[in-house]
C-alpha positions as CSV (number, residue, x, y, z in Angstrom):
1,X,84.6,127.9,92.8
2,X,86.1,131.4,94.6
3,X,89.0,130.9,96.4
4,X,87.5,133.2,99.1
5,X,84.5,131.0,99.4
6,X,87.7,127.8,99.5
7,X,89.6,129.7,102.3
8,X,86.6,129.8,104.6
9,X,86.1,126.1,105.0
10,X,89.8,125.7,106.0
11,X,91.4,126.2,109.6
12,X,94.4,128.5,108.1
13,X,97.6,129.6,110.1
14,X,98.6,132.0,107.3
15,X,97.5,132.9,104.0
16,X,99.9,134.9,101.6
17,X,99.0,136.6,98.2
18,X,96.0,137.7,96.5
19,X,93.2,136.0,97.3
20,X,89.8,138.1,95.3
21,X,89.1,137.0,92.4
22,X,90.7,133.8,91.9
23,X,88.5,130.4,91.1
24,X,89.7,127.2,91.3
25,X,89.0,124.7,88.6
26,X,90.5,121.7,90.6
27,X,91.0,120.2,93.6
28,X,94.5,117.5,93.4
29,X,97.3,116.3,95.7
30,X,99.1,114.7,92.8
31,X,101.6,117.4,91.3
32,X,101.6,115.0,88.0
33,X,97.4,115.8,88.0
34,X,98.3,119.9,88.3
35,X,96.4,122.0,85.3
36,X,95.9,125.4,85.1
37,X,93.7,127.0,87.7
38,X,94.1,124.1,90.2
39,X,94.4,124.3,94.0
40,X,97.5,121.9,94.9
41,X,97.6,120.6,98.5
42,X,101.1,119.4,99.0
43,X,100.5,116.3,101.2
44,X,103.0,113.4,102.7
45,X,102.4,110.3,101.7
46,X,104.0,106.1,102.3
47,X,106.8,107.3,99.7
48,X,107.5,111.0,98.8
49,X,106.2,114.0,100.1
50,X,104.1,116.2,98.2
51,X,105.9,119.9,99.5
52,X,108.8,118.7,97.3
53,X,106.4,119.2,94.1
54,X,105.3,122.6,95.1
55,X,107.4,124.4,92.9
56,X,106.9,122.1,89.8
57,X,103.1,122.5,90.6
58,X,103.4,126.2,90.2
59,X,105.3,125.9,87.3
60,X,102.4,124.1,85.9
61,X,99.9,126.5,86.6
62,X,98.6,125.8,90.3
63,X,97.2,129.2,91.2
64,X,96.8,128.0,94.9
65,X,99.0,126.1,97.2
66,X,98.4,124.7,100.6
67,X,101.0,123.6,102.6
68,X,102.1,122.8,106.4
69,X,105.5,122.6,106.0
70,X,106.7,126.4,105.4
71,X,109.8,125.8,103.7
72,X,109.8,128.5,100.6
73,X,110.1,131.6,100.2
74,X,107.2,134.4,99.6
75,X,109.0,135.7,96.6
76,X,108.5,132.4,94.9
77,X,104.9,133.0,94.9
78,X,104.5,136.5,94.2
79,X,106.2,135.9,91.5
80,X,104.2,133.8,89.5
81,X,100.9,135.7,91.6
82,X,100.3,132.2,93.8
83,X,98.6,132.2,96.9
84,X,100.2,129.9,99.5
85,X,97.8,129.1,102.5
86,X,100.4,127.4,105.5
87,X,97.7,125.1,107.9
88,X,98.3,122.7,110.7
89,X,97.4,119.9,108.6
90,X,97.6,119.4,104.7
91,X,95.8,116.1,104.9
92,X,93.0,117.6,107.4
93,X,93.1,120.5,104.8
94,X,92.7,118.6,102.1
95,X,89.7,117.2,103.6
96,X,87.9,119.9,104.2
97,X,88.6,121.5,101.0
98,X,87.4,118.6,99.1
99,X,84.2,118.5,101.1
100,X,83.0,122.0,100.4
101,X,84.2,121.8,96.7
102,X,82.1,119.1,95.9
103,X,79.1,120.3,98.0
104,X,79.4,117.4,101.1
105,X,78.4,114.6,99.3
106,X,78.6,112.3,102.0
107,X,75.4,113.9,103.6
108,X,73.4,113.3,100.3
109,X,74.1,109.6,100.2
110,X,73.3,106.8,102.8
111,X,77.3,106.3,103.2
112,X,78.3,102.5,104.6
113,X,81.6,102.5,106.1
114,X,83.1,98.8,106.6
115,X,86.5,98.0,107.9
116,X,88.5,95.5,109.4
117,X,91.1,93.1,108.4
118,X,89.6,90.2,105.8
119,X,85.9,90.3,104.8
120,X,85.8,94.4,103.7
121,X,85.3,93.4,100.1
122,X,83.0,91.0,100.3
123,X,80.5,92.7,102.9
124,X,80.2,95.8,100.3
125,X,80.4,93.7,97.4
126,X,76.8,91.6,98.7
127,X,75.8,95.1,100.0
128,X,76.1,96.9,97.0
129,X,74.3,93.7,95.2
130,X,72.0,93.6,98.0
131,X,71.1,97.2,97.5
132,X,70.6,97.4,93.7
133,X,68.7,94.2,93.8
134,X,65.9,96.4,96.2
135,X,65.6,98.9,93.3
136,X,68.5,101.3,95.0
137,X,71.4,103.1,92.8
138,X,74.2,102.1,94.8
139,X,77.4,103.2,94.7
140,X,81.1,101.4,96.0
141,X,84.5,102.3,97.0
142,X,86.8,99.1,97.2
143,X,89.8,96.7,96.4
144,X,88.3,95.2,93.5
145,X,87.2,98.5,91.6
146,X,85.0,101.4,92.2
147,X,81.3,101.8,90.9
148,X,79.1,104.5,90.4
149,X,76.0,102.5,89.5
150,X,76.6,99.7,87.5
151,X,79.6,101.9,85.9
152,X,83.0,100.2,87.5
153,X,86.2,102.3,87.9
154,X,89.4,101.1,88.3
155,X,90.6,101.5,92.0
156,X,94.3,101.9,93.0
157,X,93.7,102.7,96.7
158,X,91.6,100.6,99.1
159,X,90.4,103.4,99.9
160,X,91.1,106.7,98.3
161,X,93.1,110.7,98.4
162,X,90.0,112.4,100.3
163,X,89.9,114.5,96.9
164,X,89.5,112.0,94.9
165,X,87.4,110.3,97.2
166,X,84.7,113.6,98.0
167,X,84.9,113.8,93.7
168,X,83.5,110.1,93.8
169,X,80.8,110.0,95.9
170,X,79.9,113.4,94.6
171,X,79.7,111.7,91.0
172,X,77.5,108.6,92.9
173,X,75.1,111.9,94.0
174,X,75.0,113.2,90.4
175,X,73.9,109.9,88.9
176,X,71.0,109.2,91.5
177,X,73.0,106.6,94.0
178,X,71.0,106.4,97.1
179,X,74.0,104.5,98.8
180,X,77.1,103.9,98.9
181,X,79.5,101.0,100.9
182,X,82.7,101.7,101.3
183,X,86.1,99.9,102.4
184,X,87.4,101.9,104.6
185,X,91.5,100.7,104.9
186,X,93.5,101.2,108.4
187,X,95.6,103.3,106.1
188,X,92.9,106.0,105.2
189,X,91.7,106.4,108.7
190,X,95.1,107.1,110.5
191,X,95.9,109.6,106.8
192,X,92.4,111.4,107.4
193,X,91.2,110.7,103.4
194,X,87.9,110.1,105.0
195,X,88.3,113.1,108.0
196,X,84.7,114.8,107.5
197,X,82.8,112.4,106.3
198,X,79.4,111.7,107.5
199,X,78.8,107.6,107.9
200,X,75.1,106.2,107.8
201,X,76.3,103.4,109.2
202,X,79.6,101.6,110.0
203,X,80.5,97.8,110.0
204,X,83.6,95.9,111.9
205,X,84.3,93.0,110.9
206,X,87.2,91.4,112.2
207,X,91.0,92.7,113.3
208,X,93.9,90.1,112.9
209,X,97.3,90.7,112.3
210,X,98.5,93.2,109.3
211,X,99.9,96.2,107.8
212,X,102.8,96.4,110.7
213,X,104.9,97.8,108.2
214,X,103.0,100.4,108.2
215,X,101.4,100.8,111.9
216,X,104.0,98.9,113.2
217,X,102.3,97.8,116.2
218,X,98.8,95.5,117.0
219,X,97.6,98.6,119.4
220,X,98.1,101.3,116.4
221,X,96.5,99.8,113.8
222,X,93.5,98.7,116.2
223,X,93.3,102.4,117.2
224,X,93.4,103.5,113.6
225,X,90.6,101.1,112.8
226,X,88.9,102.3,115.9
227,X,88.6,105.9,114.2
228,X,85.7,105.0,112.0
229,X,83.3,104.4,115.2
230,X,84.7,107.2,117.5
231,X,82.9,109.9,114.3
232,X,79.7,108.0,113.9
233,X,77.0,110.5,115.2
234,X,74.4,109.8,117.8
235,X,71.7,109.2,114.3
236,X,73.6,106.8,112.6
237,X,74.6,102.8,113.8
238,X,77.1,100.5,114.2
239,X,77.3,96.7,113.2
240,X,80.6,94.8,114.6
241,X,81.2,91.0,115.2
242,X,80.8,90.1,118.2
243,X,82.5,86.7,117.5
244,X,86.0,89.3,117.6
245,X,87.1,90.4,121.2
246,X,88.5,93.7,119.4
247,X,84.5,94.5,118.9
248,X,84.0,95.8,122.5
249,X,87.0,98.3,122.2
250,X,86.0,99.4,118.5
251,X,82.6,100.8,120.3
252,X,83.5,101.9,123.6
253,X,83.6,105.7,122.6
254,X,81.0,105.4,119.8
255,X,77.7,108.1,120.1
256,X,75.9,105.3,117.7
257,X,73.5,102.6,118.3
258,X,75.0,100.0,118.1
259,X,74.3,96.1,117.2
260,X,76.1,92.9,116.8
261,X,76.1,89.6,114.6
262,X,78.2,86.3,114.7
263,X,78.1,83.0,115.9
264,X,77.8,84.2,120.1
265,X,74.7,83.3,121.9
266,X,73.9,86.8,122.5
267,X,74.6,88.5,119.1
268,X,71.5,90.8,117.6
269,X,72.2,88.9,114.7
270,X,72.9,85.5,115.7
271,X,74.5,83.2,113.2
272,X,73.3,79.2,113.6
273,X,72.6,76.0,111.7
274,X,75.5,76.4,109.5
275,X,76.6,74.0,106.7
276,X,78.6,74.1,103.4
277,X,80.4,72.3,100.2
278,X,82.8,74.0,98.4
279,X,80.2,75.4,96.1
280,X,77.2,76.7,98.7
281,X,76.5,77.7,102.1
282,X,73.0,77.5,103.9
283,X,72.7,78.6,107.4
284,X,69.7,80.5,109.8
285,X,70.1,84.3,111.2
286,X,67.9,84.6,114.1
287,X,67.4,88.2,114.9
288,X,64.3,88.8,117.5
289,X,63.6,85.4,117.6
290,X,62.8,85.1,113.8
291,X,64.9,82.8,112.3
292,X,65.8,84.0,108.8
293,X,67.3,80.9,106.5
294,X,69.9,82.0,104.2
295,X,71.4,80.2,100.9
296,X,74.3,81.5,99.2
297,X,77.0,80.8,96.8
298,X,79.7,82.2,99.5
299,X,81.2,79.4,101.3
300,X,82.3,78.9,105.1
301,X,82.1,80.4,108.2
302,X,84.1,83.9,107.4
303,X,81.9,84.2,104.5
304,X,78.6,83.2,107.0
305,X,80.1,86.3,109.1
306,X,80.3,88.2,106.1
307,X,77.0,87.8,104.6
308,X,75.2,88.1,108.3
309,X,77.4,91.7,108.4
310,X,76.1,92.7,105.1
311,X,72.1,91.1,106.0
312,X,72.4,93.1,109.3
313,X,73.3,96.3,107.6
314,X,70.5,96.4,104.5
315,X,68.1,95.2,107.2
316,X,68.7,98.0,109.8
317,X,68.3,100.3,107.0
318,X,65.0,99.5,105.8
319,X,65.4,96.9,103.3
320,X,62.7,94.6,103.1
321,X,64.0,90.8,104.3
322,X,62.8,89.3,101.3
323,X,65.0,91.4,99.0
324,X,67.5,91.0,101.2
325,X,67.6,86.8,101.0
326,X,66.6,86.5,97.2
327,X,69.4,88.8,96.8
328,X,71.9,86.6,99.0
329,X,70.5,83.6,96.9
330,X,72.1,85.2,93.8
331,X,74.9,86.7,94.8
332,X,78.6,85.7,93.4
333,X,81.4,85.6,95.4
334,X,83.5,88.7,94.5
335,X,86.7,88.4,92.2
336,X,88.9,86.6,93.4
337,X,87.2,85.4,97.1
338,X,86.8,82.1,97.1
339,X,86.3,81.9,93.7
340,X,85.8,78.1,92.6
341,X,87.3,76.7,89.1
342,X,86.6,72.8,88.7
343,X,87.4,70.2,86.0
344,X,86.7,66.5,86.5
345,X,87.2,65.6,90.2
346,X,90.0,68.4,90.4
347,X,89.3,72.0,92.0
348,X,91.2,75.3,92.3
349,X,89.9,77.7,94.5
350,X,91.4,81.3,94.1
351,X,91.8,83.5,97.2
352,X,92.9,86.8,97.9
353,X,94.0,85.1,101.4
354,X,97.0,87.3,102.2
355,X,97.4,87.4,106.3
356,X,97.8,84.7,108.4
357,X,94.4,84.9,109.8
358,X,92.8,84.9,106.4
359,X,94.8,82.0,105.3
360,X,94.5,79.6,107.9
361,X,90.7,80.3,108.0
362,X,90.2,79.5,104.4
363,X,92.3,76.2,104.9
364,X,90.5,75.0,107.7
365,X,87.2,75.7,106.0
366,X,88.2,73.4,102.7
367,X,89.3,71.2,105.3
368,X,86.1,71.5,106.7
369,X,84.6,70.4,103.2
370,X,86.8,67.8,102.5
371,X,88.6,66.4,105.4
372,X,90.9,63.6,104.6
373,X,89.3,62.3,101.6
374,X,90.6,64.9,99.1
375,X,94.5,66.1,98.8
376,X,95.2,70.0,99.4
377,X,97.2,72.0,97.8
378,X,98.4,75.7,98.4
379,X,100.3,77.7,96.2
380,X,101.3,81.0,98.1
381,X,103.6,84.3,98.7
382,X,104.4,87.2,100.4
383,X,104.8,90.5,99.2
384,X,107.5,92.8,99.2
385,X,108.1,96.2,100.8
386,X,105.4,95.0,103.9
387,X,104.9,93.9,106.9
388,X,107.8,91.0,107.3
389,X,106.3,89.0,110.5
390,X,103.5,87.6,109.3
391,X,105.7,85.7,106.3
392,X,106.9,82.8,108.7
393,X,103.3,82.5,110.3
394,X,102.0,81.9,107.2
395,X,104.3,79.2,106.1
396,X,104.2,76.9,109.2
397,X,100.0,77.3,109.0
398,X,99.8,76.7,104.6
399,X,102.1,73.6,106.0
400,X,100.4,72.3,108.6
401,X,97.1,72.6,107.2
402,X,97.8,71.5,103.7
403,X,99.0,68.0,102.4
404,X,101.8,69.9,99.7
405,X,102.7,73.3,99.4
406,X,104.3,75.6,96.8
407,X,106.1,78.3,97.7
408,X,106.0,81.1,95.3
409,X,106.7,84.7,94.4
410,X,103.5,87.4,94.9
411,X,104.8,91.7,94.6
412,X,108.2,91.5,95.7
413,X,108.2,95.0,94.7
414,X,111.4,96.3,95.4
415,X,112.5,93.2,98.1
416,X,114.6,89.8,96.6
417,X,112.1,87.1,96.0
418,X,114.4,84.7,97.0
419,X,114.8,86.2,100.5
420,X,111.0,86.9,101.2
421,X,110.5,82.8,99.7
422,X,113.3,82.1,102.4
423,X,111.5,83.9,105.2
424,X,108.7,81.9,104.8
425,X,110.3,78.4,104.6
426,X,111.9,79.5,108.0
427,X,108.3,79.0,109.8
428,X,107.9,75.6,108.2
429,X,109.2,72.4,109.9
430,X,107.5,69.7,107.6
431,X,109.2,68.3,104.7
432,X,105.8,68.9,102.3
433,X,107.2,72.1,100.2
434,X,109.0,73.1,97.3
435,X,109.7,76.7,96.3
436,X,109.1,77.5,92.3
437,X,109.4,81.8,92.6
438,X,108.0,82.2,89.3
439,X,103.9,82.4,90.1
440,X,103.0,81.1,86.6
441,X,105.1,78.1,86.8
442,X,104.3,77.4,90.5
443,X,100.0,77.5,89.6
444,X,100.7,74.8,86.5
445,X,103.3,72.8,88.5
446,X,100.9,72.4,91.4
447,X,97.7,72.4,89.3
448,X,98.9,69.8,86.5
449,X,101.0,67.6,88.7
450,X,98.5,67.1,91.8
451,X,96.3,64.4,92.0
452,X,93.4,63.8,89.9
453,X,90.8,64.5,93.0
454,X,92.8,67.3,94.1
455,X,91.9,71.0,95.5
456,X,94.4,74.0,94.8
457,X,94.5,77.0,96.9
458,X,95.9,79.9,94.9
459,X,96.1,82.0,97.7
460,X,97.3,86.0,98.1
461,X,96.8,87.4,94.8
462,X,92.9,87.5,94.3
463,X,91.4,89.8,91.8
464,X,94.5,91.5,90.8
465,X,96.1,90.8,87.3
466,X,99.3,91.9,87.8
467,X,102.3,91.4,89.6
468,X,105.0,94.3,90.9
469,X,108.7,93.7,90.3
470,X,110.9,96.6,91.4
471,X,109.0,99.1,90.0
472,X,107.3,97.6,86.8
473,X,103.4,96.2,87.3
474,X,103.5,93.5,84.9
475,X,100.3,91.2,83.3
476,X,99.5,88.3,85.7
477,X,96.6,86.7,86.5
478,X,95.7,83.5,88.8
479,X,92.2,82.8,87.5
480,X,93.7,83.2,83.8
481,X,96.9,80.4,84.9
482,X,94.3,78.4,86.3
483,X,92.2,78.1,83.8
484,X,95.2,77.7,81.1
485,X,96.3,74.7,83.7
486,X,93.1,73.1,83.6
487,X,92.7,73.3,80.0
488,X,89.3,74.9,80.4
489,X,87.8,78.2,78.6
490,X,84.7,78.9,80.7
491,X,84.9,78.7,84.2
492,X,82.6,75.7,85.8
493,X,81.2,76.5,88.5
């Protein structure tokens, strides 16, 4: 694509060099990703800044540089004939760039935007199943991977670099998606990676306490949630929980139409009737007094709120309601959410539960299942480099809501395991914990030596088959300890 054609989608401050005749083969914010003919955007991010790569991303060919922090000098890019465009924003910049490279995908596609704390995967997991099961190529940007189609790709953002993100859905287009849902993390809203994009439709699902590291306070990261609403236009709609007070303020600037689900008398989509095991749900969604009865494989009430979200969504978008609940019938819990594992009487339920919020509510719900008449135990961490408040809360509720607990390592990343392990033990005032910090020996030690009628919570790790130390992303799986625990090849579920 010109450059000139480039330049004229971007809010500039200053352009230097020679600007006819130039194409751009690339789009890329990673100076490691930098080819000949690329356009580099040097943008800040969590760790490094990308303005300290310029000159290596010249060096490797970058014909084009945007930056907004004007720290080098012209001769360095006449030299090698680079243009250098200084704007306000890189991030915004590398937004708009990305949009008009890859032709605005985002209006080709019915985009579905879903955020909040817990719940995010699975609402655009059972919407993407939801969708396809209709007869619709459906695209999805997530935790667990991303998929054009029925083609997954591995994800290492939540949500990803708008350039990657605009070369994605673009891609969906390509191959004939129709839709796409899409996580949309805290994190990407308050770095602009999805600054342009055009939402169909957004869902809310719940706000609890996280990511502090990053936001540092409750307000912030509610505000950077917030966002997603505030740039829905007046033809697209909003669904958000009405069960979470944050709900009202998520909406309260929003051009949208806007409707709610949950468990509240007065929600659009009302949630009632609701009853479960630790292998299947069945409740009723009345929405204009038509009671619509729902069977699933997702257990509790967050996954009740979850499905509902997702039901509301495919509905208000045309989907026929008998699609819809054949397709909830079918549906499997996404990796690692309340995934069940049983052998005998014993169960191990694996959990990507990693805030306090998400934790306790998954405890209370087995306790819902099980009451007194089955043992629980929860094998848990924290992880490292992140936010350090919510490691005692989650201690004194895995505690207080399970009959044993084993206290274990999850990323340290570049933190002591042994002092994260001790910031959780300092929320606990029971005596019904041990600490093992290696993960694989915790899962066999509270797997193998529980009792016989037992159910394990592996909680915090989820899908992911790996665990970070220091630096290093090492092999290491919770369903694949599990199963090695219970002596089991297939899963039973």
């Amino acid at each position: 694509m010109e450059l000139t054609a480039l330049i004229n989608s971007l809010h500039v401050i200053q352009v230097s060099g020679e600007v006819e005749r130039k194409d751009i083969s690339s789009i890329v914010s990673d100076s490691r990703k930098v080819k000949k003919g690329c356009l580099f955007v040097a943008v800040k991010g969590l760790t490094t800044d990308g303005h300290n790569y310029v000159l290596d991303a010249v060096s490797k060919g970058a014909i084009t540089v945007v930056l907004d922090k004007d720290i080098y000098p012209e001769e360095i890019f006449l030299h090698r004939n680079t243009v250098k465009i200084f704007v306000k924003d890189s991030r915004i910049a590398l937004a708009e760039l990305s949009h008009y490279f890859y032709k605005e995908p985002s209006f080709s596609l019915e985009l579905i935007g879903i955020t909040g704390t817990n719940g995010k995967t699975t609402t655009a997991w059972l919407l993407r199943y939801i969708l396809q099961y209709a007869g619709h190529k459906t695209g999805m940007v997530g935790t667990i991977a991303n998929y054009i189609d029925h083609e997954p790709i591995p994800a290492s953002l939540t949500t990803p670099e708008s350039n990657d993100l605009c070369e994605m859905l673009y891609n969906m287009k390509m191959h004939g998606c129709e839709y796409a849902a899409m996580e949309v993390s805290s994190h990407a809203l308050a770095l602009n990676r999805v600054y342009g994009l055009h939402f169909a439709s957004a869902i809310f699902t719940n706000l609890t306490l996280d990511h502090l590291d990053f936001h540092h306070t409750l307000e912030k990261y509610r505000e950077a949630k917030k966002v997603l609403f505030d740039t829905l236009s007046n033809t697209s709609f909003a669904v958000i929980n009405a069960d979470d007070p944050n709900s009202v303020y998520m909406v309260k600037d929003c051009q949208a139409e806007v409707y709610t689900y949950g468990m509240k008398q007065d929600s659009d989509f009302r949630i009632k009737d609701l009853q479960f095991n630790l292998s299947a749900s069945e409740f009723v969604i009345e929405y204009n007094k038509i009671d619509y009865p729902i069977a699933a494989k997702l257990v509790g009430t967050f996954n009740a709120s979850n499905i509902t979200a997702a039901f509301a969504a495919a509905f208000l978008h045309g989907i026929p309601v008998e699609s819809i609940l054949s397709a909830i019938a079918g549906a499997e819990p996404a990796p690692g959410r309340f995934e069940l594992y049983t052998k005998g009487e014993k169960s191990v339920i694996i959990d990507y539960s990693h805030t306090p919020d998400s934790l306790e509510k998954t405890l209370q719900n087995i306790r819902v299942i099980v009451g007194t008449s089955k043992p629980v135990v929860t094998v848990f961490g924290c992880g490292g480099n992140r936010d350090k408040s919510k490691r005692p809360l989650m201690g004194k509720i895995a505690s207080e809501l399970s009959d044993s607990v084993v206290i274990t390592s999850d990323n340290p990343r570049n933190e002591d395991p042994s002092i994260i392990i001790d910031e959780i033990v300092s929320g606990i005032s029971k005596q019904n914990y041990k600490v093992i910090e290696k993960r694989e020996e915790a899962i066999a030690d509270a797997i193998i030596n529980s009792p016989a009628n037992a159910v394990i919570l592996l909680a915090g790790k989820g899908h992911e088959d790996y665990q970070i130390i220091g630096e290093t992303k090492i092999h290491l799986s919770d369903k694949e300890e599990a199963l090695a625990a219970l002596n089991i090849k297939e899963p039973v579920i």
